[in-house]
C-alpha positions in Angstrom: -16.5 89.1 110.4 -14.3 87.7 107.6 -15.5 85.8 104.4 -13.7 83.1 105.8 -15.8 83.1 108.7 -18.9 83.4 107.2 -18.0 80.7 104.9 -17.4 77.9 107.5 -20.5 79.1 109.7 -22.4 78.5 106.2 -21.2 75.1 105.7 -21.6 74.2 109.6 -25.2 75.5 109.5 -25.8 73.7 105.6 -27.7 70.3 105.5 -25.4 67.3 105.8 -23.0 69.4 108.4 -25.6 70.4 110.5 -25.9 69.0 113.9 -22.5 66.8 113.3 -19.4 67.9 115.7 -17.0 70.2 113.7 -13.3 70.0 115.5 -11.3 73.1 115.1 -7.6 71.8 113.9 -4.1 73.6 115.5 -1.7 74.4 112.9 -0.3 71.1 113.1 -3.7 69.7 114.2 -4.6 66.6 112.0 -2.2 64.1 113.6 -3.2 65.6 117.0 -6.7 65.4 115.9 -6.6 61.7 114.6 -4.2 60.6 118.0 -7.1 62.1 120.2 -9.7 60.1 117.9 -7.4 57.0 118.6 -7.1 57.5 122.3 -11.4 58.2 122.8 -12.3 55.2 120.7 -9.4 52.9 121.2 -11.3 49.9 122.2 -12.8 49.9 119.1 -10.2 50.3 116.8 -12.4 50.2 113.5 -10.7 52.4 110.7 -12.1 56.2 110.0 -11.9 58.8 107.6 -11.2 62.5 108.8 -12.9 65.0 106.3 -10.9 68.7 106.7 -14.1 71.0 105.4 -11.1 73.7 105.7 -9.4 72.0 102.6 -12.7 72.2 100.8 -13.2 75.9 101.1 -9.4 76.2 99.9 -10.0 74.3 97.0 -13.3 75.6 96.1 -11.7 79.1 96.1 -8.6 77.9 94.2 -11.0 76.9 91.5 -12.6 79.9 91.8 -9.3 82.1 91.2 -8.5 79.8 88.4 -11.5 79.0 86.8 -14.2 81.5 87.3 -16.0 81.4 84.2 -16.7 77.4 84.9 -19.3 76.5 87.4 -17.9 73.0 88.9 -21.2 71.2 88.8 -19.1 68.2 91.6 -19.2 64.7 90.0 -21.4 62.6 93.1 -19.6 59.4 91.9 -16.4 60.4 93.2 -17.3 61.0 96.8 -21.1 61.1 97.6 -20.3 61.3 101.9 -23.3 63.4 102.8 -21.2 66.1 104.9 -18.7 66.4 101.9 -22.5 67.4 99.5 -23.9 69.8 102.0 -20.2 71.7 102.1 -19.7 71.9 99.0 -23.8 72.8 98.2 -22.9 75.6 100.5 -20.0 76.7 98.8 -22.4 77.1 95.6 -21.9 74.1 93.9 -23.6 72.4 90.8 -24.1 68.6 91.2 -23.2 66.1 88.1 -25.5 63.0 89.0 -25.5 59.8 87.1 -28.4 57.9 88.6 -31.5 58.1 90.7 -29.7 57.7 93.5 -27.6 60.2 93.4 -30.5 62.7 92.6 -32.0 61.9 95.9 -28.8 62.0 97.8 -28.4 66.0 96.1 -31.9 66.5 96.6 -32.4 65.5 100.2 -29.9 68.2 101.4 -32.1 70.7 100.3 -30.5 71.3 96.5 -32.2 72.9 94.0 -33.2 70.5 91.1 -31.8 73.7 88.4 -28.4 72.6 90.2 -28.4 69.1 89.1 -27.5 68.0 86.0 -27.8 64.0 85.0 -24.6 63.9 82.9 -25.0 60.0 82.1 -25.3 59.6 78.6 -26.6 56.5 79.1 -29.8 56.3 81.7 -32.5 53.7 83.1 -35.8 54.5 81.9 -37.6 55.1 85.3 -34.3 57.0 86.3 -34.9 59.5 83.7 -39.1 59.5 85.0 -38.0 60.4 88.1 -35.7 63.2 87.4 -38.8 64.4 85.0 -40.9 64.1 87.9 -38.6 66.2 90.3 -37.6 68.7 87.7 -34.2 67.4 87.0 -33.9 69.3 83.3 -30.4 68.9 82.0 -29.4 66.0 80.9 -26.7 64.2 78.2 -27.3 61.9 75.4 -24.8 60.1 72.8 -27.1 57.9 70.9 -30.6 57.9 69.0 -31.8 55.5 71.5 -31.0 58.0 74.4 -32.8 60.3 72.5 -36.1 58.2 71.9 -36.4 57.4 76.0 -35.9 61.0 77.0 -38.8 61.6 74.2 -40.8 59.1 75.7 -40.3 60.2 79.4 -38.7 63.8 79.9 -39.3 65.6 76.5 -39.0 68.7 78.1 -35.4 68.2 78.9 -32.7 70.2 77.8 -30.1 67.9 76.2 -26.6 68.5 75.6 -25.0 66.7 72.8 -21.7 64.1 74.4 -19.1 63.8 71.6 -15.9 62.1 72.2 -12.8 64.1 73.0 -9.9 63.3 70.5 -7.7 63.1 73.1 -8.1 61.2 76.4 -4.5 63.5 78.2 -3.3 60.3 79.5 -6.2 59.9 81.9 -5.5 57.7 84.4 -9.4 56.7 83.8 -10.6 57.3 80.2 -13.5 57.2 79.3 -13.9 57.7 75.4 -13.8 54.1 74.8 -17.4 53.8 76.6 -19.2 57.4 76.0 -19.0 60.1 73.5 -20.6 60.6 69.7 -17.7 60.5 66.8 -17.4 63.5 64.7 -19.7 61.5 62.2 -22.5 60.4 64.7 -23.1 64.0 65.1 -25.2 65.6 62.6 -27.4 62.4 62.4 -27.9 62.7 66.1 -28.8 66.5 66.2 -31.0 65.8 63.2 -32.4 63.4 65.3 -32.9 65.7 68.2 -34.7 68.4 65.8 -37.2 65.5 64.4 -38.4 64.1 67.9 -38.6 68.3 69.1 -36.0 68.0 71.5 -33.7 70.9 72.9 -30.3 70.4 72.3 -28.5 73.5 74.8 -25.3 72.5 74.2 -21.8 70.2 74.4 -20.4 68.3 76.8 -17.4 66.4 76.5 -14.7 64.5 79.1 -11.6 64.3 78.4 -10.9 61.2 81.5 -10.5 60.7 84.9 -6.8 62.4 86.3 -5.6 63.8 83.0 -1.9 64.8 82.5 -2.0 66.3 79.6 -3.7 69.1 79.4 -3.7 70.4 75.5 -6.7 67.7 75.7 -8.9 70.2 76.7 -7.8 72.9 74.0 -8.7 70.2 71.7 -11.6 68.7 73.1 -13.4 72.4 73.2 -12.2 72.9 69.1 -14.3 69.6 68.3 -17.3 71.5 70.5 -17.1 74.1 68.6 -17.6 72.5 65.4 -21.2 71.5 66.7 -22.4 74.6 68.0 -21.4 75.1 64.1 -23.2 72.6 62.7 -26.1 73.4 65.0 -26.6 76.6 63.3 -26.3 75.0 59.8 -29.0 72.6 61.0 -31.1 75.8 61.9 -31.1 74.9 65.3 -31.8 77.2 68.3 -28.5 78.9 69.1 -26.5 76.3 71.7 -25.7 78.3 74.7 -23.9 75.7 77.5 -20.3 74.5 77.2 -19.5 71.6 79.6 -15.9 71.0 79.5 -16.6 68.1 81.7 -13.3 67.0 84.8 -10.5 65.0 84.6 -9.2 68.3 86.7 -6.6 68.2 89.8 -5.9 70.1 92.8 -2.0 69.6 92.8 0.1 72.7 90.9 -0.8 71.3 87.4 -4.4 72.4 88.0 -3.1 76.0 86.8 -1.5 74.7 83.6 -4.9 72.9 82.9 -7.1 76.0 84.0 -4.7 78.4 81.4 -5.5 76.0 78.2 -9.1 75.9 79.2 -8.9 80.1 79.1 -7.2 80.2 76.7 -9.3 77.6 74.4 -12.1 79.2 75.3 -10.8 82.4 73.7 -9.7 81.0 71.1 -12.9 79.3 69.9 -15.9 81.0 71.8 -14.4 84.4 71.9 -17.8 86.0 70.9 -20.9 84.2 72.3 -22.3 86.5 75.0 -24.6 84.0 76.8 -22.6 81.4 77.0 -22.8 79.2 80.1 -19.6 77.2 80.6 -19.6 74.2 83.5 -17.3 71.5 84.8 -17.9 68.1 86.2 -14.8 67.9 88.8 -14.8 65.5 91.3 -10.9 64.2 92.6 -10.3 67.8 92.3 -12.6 69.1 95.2 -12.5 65.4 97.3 -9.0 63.7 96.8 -7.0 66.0 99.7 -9.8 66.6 101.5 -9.8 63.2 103.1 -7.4 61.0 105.2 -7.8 57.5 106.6 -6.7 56.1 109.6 -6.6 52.0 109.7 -5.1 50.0 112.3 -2.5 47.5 111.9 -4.4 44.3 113.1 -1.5 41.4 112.7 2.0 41.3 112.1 4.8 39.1 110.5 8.5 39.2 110.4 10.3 37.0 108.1 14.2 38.3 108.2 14.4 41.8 107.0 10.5 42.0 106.2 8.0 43.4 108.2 4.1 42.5 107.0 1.5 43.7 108.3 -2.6 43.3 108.3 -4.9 46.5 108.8 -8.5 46.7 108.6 -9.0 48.1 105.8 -8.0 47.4 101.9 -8.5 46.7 98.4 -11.8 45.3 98.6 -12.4 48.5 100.8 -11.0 52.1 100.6 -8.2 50.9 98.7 -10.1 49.4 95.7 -9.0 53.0 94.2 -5.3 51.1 94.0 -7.1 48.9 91.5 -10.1 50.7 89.7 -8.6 54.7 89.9 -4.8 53.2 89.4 -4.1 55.4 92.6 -0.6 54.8 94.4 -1.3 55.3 97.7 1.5 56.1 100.3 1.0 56.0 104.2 2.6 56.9 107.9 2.7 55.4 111.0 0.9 56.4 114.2 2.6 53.8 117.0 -0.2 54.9 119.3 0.2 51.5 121.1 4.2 50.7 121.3 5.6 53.7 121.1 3.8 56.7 121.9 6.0 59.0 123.5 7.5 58.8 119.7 4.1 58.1 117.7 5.4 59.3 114.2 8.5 56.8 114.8 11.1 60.1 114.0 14.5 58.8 113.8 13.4 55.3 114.0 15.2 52.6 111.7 12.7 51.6 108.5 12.3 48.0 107.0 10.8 46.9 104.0 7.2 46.1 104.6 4.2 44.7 102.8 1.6 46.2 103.9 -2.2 43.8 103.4 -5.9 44.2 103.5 -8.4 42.2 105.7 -9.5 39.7 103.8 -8.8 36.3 102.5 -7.4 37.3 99.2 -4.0 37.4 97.9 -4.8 40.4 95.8 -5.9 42.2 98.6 -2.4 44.0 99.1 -1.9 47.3 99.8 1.8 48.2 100.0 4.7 46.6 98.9 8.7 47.1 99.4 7.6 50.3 101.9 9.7 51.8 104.1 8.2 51.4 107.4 9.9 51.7 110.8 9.1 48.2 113.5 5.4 48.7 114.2 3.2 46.1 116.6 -0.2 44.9 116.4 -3.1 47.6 117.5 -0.6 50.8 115.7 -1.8 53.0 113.0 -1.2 53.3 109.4 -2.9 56.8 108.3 -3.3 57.3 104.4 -3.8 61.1 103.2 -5.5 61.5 100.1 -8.0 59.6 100.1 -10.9 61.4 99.3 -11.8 60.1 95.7 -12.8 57.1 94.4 -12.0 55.0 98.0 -15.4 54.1 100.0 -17.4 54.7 97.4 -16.9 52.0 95.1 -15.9 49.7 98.3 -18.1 46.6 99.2 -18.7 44.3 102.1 -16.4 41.3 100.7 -15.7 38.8 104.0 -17.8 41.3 105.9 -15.8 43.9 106.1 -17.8 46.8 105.4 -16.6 50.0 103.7 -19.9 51.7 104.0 -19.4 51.5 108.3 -16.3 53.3 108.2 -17.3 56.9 110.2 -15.9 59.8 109.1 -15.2 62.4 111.7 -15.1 66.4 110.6 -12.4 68.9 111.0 -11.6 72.4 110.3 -8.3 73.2 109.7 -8.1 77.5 108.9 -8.3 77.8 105.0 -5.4 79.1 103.5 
């Protein structure tokens, strides 16, 4: 039996997968896959995601050739869909939680609490009581006051010390405005740490959401190294976990990224035997892995311009267009006017603006797009859509994001 093999029978037999229909994907299989999808449910017509688990194992190795000193520890925020979890919980991954809520979720697929780590530097009081109480242990803090509620509720904790990265890599989301100690904050704050008789492990740092630029990292883990440094001045116990946080992703830049990483890491830790180094990716493992199918719902031709409606949008999956700055690109499925030509091959394009459901303006997905002449009750299907879509979309005008079904594939790792 190969390890391939074994691999998806793990993560069909893992909690989340288990007991959910897996479909086996042709080499060409996720149009087919989505077209049968279409022609079973077609008098619903309500949008759907189609989650590839093969495309998971793929990544998950790629990071594993790459990266193999860095256990990914998968950001929940990005993409918590419960099949996506259990997958990549088979595949042996660490979960980076920022709320109670997404403890549970970890948790209830049958997760270890040592494979959780509640990387918010900023956390709800009877959040951090109930990862005390279920023996969530690793946790980040930026600020004294962080520090006083984990003494108050969790002071058995292991903490690792947030600092600011002096570089954000032209993140498409940075986050160093909002979380991160300055190079000054940090003595005070492990001083702080040593009076109160907490454990400080370690450093975490992240450098952004979708960085570009990846000598971010080589500077980001220079700036860590200068507290495990000052640590040791302190007379601190000897910090032993690295977390070079995400802003990783799966396209061929991620082996640029991973060779500063090594290469920082070598330059700066090249002699601490012990050392535990971790990641936080999340677009990384969840971006490709998912593709959306919407239907087109109404239609409007005014000259040369097409328009079109679908059922799903900004204030839904798409929200990433406005919150991840995502650029989103589509094709067409004419599974109702054309379908002895579905993908519209050879078929003359027009300009088309492509909208959302609701009643808003801003809720416009596509504009100036090449589209061939599509009719009311055809598909638009959207790959890459894995992270940073449903999961920050709401229920505005009562279209739901958190309905949309998500059907699972298999297409053969490669």
């Amino acid at each position: 039996m190969g390890s391939s093999t074994r691999t998806f029978q793990a993560i069909v037999g893992a909690p989340g997968v288990r007991g959910k229909k897996v479909t086996a994907l042709s080499k060409d299989g996720l149009t087919a896959f989505i077209q049968s999808i279409i022609s079973t449910k077609h008098e619903f017509r309500e949008p759907f995601y189609v989650l590839d688990l093969g495309v998971v194992i793929t990544l998950f190795e790629k990071w594993a050739r790459n990266l193999p000193m860095a256990q990914p520890f998968y950001a929940v925020k990005c993409n918590p869909n419960p099949a996506f979890l259990g997958a990549l919980a088979a595949l042996g991954s660490g979960f980076d939680c920022a709320s109670k809520a997404e403890i549970e979720s970890v948790l209830s697929l049958g997760v270890s609490p040592g494979r959780i780590i509640f990387a918010n530097p900023c956390k709800a009081e009877s959040h951090i009581k109930y990862a005390a109480t279920v023996g969530v242990n690793l946790a980040t803090f930026d600020s004294k006051e962080e520090l006083e509620k984990i003494k108050k509720w969790h002071p058995k904790c292991a903490l690792l010390i947030r600092v600011k990265a002096p570089d954000d890599g032209g993140a498409r989301c940075p986050l160093g405005p909002k979380y991160g100690a300055l190079p000054e904050e940090v003595t005070p704050l492990l001083q702080a740490a040593q009076a109160a008789r907490l454990t400080v492990t370690g450093v975490s740092f992240h450098i952004g959401s979708g960085a570009m630029q990846f000598r971010a990292y080589r500077a980001a883990i220079a700036v860590a190294k200068t507290v495990f440094e000052t640590a040791a001045r302190l007379g601190m116990p000897k910090m032993r976990v690295l977390n070079i946080g995400g802003g990783f992703t799966a396209g061929p830049q991620f082996g640029e990224a991973a060779s500063t990483v090594k290469a920082a890491l070598q330059a700066y830790f090249p002699n601490e035997p012990g050392l535990t180094v971790i990641a936080e990716p999340g677009r990384f493992f969840a971006e490709s892995a998912f593709t959306l199918a919407t239907n087109i719902i109404g239609k409007r031709v005014r000259g040369d311009l097409r328009e079109y409606w679908i059922n799903d949008g900004i204030y839904g999956s798409m929200n990433c267009i406005l919150y991840d700055h995502a650029v989103v690109t589509c094709m067409p499925l004419a599974e109702s006017s054309n379908r002895g030509n579905s993908t519209c091959k050879g078929a003359r394009s027009y300009d088309s603006t492509v909208f959302g459901p609701t009643c808003d303006a801003l809720d416009t997905v596509l504009k100036g797009y090449p589209l061939p002449e599509l009719q009311v009750n055809d598909w638009l299907v959207f790959p890459n859509m894995g992270a940073y879509t449903a999961a920050a979309g709401s229920n505005f005008n009562g279209f739901n994001t958190s309905a949309i079904l998500t059907y699972l594939a298999y297409s053969n790792p490669n």
